[in-house]
VEXKELUM-737724 format. One record per residue (C-alpha): residue in one letter; residue number from 1; x, y, z; chain. Coordinates in steps of 0.001 Angstrom, whole numbers, plus 524288, in hexadecimal, padded with zeros to 5 digits. Layout:
BEGIN
<r><r>A</r><k>NUM</k><px>X</px><py>Y</py><pz>Z</pz><c>A</c></r>
...
This chain:
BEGIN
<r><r>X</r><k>1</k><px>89693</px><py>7FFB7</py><pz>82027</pz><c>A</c></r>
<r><r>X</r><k>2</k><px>8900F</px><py>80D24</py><pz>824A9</pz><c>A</c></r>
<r><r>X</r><k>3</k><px>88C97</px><py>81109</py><pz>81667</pz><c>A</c></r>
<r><r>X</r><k>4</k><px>88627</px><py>8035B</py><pz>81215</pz><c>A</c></r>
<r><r>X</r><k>5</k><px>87EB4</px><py>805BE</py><pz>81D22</pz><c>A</c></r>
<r><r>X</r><k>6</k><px>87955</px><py>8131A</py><pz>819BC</pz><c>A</c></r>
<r><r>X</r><k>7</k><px>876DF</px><py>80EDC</py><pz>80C6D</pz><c>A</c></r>
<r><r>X</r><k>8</k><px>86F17</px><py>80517</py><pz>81082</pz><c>A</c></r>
<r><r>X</r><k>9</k><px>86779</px><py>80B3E</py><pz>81953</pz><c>A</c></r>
<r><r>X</r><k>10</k><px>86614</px><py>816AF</py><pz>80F01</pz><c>A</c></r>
<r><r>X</r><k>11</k><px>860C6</px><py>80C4E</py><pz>80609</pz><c>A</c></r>
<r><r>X</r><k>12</k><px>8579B</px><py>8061C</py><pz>80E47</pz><c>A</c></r>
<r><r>X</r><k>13</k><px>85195</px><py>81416</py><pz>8116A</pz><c>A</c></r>
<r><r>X</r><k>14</k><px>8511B</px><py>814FA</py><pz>80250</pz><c>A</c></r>
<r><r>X</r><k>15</k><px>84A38</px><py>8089E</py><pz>80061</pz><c>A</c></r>
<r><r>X</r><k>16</k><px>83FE7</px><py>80A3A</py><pz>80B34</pz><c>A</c></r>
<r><r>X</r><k>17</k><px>83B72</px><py>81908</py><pz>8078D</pz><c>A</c></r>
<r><r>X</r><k>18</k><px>83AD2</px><py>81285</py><pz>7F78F</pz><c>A</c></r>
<r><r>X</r><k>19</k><px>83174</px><py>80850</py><pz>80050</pz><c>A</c></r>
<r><r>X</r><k>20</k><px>82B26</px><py>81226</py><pz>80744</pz><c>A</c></r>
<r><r>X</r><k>21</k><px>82703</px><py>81A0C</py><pz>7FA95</pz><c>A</c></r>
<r><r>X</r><k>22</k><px>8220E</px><py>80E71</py><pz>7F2C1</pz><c>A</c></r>
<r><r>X</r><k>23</k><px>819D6</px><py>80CBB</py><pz>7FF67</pz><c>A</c></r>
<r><r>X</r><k>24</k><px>8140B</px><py>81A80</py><pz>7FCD2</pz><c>A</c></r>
<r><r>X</r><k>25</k><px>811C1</px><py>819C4</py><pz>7EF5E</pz><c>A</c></r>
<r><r>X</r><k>26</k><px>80A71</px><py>80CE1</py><pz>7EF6E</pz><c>A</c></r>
<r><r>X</r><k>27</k><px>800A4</px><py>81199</py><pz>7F9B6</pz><c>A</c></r>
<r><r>X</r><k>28</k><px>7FD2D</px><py>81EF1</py><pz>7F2DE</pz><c>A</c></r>
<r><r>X</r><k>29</k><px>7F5E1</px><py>816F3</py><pz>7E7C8</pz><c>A</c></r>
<r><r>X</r><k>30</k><px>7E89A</px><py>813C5</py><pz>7EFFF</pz><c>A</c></r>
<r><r>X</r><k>31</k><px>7DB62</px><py>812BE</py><pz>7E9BE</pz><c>A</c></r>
<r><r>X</r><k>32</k><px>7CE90</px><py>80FB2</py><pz>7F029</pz><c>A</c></r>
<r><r>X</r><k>33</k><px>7C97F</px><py>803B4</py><pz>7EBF7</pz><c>A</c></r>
<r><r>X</r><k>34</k><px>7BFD9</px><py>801EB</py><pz>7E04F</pz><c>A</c></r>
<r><r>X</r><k>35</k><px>7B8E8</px><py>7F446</py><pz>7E4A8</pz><c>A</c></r>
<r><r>X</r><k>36</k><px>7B801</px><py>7F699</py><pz>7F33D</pz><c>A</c></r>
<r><r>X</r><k>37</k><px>7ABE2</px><py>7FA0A</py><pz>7FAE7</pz><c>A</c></r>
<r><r>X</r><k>38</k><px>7A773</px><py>7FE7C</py><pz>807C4</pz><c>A</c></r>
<r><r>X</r><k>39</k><px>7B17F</px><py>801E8</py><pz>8128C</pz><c>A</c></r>
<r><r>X</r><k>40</k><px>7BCBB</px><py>7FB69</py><pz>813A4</pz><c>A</c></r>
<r><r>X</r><k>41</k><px>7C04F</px><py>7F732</py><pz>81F75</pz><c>A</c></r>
<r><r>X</r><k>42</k><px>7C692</px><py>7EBE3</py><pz>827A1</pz><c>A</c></r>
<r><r>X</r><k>43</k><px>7D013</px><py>7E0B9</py><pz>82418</pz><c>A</c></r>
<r><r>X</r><k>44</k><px>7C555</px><py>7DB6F</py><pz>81B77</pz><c>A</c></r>
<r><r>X</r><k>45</k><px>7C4DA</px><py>7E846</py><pz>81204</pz><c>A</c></r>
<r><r>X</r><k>46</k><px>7D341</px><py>7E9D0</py><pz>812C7</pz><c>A</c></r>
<r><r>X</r><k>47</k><px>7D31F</px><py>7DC51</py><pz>80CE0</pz><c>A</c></r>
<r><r>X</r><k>48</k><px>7C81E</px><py>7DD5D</py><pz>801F8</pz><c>A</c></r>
<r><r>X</r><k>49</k><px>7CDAF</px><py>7EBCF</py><pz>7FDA6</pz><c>A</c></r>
<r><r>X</r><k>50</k><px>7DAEB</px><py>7E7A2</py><pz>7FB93</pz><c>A</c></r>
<r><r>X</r><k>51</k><px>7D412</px><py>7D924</py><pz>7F449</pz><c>A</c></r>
<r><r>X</r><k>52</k><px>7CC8A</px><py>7E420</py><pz>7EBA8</pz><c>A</c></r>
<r><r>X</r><k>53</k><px>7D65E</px><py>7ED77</py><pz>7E98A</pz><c>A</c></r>
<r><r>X</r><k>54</k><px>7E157</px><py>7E255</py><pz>7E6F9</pz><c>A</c></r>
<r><r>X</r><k>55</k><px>7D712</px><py>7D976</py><pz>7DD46</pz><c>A</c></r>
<r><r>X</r><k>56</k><px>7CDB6</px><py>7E204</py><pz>7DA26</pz><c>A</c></r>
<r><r>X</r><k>57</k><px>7D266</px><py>7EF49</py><pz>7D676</pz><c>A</c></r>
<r><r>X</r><k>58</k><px>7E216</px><py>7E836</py><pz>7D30F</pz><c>A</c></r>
<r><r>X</r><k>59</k><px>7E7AC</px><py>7F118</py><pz>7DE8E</pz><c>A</c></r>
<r><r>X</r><k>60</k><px>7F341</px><py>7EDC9</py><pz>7E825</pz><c>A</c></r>
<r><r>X</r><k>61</k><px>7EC2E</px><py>7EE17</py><pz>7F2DD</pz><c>A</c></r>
<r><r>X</r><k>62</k><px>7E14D</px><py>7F559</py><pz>7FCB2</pz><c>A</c></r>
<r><r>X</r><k>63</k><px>7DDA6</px><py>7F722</py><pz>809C1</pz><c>A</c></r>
<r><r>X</r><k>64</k><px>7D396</px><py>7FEF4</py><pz>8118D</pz><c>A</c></r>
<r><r>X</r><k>65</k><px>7D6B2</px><py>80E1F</py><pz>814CF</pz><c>A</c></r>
<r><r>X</r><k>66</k><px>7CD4A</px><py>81743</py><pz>81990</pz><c>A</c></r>
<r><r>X</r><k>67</k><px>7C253</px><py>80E12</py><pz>819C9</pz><c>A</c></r>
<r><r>X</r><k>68</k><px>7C4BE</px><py>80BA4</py><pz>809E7</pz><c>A</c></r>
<r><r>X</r><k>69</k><px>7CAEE</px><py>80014</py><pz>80135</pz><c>A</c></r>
<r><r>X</r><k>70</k><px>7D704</px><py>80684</py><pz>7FB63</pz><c>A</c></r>
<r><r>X</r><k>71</k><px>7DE8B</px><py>7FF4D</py><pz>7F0DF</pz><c>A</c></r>
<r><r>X</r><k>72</k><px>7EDAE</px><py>801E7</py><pz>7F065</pz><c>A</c></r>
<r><r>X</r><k>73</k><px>7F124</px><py>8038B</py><pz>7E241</pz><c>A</c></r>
């Protein structure tokens, strides 16, 4: 019983640093976005820069960092 145990919890620290790492690797591919204008900022240009990058520049996603639209790739 001890050593199912272990291995499970050895592979369910295996499995959540493989989830941590995709995590990492998906949010080192920012780009600032092409379409957007003016500063970004608010709830409203969170929602228009992620509607640009997502439709208009065929990105996963963006939000608003540093006062900027930045598209996740």
């Amino acid at each position: 019983m001890e050593k199912k145990t272990l291995a499970s919890l050895c592979f369910f620290l295996i499995v959540l640093l493989a989830a941590q790492e995709a995590v990492v690797q998906i949010e080192a591919c920012e780009k600032p976005s092409k379409f957007f204008s003016g500063a970004c900022i608010g709830s409203s240009g969170n929602q228009q820069c992620g509607y640009l990058c997502r439709r208009g520049e065929g990105l996963l996603s963006g939000s608003c960092k540093n006062l900027k639209c930045v598209c996740a790739c």
